[in-house]
N, C-alpha and C positions, 0 to 999 in steps of 0.2 A: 565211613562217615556219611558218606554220601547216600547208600541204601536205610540212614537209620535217619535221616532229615524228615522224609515222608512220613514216619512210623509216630513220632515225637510232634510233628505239627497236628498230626491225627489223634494222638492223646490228647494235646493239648482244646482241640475243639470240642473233643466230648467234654472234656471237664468243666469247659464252659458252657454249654447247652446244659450239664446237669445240674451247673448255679442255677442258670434260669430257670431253670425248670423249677428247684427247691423255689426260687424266689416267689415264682407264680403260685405254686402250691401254698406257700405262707400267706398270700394275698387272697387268695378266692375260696381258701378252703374254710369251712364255716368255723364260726371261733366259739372257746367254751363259755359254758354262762355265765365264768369268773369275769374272761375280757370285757362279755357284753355290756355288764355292770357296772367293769372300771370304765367302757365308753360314755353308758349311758349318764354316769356319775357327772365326766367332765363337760356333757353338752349341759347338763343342770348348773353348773358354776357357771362355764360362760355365758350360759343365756341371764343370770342371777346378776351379772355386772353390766351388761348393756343393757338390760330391759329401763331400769331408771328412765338413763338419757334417751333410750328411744321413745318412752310412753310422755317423757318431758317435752321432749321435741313435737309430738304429734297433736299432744292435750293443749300445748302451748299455737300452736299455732296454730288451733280451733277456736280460742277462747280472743286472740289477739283479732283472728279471722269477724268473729260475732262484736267483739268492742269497737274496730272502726265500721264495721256497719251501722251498729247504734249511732254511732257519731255522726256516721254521714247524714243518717235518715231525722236524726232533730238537728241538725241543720238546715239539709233542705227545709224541713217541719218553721223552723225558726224565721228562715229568710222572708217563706211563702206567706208565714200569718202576719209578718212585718209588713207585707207588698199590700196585701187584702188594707190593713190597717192605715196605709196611708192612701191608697185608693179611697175607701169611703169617708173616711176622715171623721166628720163631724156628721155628715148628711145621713149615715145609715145609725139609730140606736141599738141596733144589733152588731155591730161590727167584731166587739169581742166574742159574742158567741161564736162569730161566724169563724174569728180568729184559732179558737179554742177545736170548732168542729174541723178544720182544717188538718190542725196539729194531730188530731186522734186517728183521723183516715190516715194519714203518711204514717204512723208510728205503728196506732196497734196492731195484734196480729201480725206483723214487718218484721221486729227485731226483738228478740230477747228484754230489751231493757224496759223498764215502765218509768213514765213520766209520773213526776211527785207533785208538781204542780207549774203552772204559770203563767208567767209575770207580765203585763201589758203595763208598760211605765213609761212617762216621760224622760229625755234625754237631753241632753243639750249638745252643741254640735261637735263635740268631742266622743258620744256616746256613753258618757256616764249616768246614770239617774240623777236625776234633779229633785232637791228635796226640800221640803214644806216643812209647816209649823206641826204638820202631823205623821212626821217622818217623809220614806219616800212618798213621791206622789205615781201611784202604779195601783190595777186593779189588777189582785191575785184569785185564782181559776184554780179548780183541781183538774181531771182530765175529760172530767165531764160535763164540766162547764158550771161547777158550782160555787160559791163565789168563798171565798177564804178569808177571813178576817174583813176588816173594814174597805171600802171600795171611797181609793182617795183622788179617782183620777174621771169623774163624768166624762159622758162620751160627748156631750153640749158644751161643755166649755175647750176641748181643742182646738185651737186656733188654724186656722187653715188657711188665710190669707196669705196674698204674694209676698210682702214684705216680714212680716214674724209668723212665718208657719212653723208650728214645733214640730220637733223629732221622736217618732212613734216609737219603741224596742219593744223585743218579744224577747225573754231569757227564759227557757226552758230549765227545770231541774228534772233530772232521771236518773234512775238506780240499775246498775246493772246487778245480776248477782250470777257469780262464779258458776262455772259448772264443775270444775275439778278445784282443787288445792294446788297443782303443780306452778300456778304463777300468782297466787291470791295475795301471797303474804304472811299467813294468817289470817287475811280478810275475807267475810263471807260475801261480801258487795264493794260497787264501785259506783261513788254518785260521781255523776257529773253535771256539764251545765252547757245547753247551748244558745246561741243570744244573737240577736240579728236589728238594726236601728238604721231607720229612714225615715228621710221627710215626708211629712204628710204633704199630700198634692194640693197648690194651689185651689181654690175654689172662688174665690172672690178676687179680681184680678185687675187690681184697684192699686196708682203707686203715682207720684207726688209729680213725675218725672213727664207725665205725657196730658199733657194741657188741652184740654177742649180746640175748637176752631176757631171760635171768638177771640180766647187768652190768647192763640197762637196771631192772631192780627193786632192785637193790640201791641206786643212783646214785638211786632213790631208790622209796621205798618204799609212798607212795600210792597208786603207780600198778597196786598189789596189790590194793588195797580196789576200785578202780574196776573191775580183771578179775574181781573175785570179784562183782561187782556184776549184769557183765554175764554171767557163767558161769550163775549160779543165778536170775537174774531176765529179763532182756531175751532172752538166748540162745534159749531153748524156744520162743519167739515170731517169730522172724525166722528169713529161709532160710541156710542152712546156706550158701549159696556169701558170704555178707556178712562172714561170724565173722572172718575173717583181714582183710578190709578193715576194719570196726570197730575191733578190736583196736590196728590200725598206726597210726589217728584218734586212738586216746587216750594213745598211745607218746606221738605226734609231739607230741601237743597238750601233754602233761607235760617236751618238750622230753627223751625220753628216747633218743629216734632223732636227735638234732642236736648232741648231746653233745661 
């Protein structure tokens, strides 16, 4: 038993060495045209069921990639011809074109989408349009500044004063259009809209509230004694750039400037 232990353990490792062997042999040795066929077959099916979702996933998030760009760029576009628009106000006649040429540098050539046209309208301070006897009151532009239907909002009557300065808005309409089908819908475009509304900048600065120097001596009268005060006594003494800061110290303080 004991001389046939060695004999029998030594069978036993050849006969494994010779699986391995078969095994490597079945793995590396070249396979017939039949196998190659039945491989090539099942990399065809599986690539035939992931390609969908991967070409969905990739076109999807090109197209989603290019739409918040649009979005972002007629926004900014929107905010900027809003800003222009209440800067000039009333004072420039040109302001919508300048509003209009603004929008087409940020846009064209930028983003995929084209602007359809837009809207320079008043608002009220909600930001709604505010509308007339002849609908809204808004001058509509195409992208090149041409003017669209009837023009119901002059650039001379915007009121630009402290107290009722109105509310400018720029509403942008643009149309994207798809490049693939994978997220459209069935739709071959996507309009949207972006819109931006602020005050027009004081100009006239003009309010009920800050009274001359005279009203404010009348309104009340001690405030007489305290200039005569500082005219003939304090005045000769201090520098000459203070007198009118002084002065507005003892208005304010008499509550004659807050009136």
């Amino acid at each position: 038993m004991a001389t046939d232990a060695p004999y029998e353990r030594d069978e036993w490792v050849g006969r494994a060495d010779e699986a391995i062997c078969r095994d490597l042999r079945s793995r590396f040795a070249p396979r017939s045209p039949r196998r190659r066929r039945l491989a090539r077959g099942q990399a065809i099916v599986e690539f035939s069921l992931v390609a969908p979702l991967f070409f969905a996933l990739i076109f999807g998030l090109l197209e989603f990639s290019l739409i918040g760009a649009s979005i972002s760029a007629y926004n900014l576009a929107a905010k900027d011809g809003a800003r222009i628009g209440s800067l000039l106000g009333r004072t420039d006649a040109t302001v919508d074109q300048q509003i209009v040429a603004d929008v087409r540098a940020r846009t064209s050539g930028i983003v995929p989408a084209k602007a359809l046209k837009i809207e320079i309208f008043e608002a009220d301070v909600t930001g709604q349009p505010v509308t007339g006897g002849n609908g809204t009151i808004e001058n509509v532009y195409d992208i090149n500044g041409n003017p669209i239907g009837a023009q119901n909002w002059p650039v001379s009557s915007r009121r630009d004063q402290l107290l009722n300065a109105d509310y400018l808005g720029v509403r942008i309409t643009f149309l994207y259009t798809y490049l693939t089908a994978f997220i459209s819908g069935g739709n071959s475009t996507l309009q949207l809209t972006s819109a931006s509304v602020q005050r027009i900048e004081p100009q006239d600065y003009q309010s009920h509230r800050v009274p001359t120097p005279s009203t404010a001596l009348a309104l009340n009268p001690s405030i007489a004694i305290h200039a005569s005060l500082y005219t003939n006594l304090i005045a000769p003494r201090q520098p000459r750039f203070a007198d009118r800061r002084w002065l507005m110290g003892i208005l304010r303080s008499w509550g004659g400037m807050d009136g």
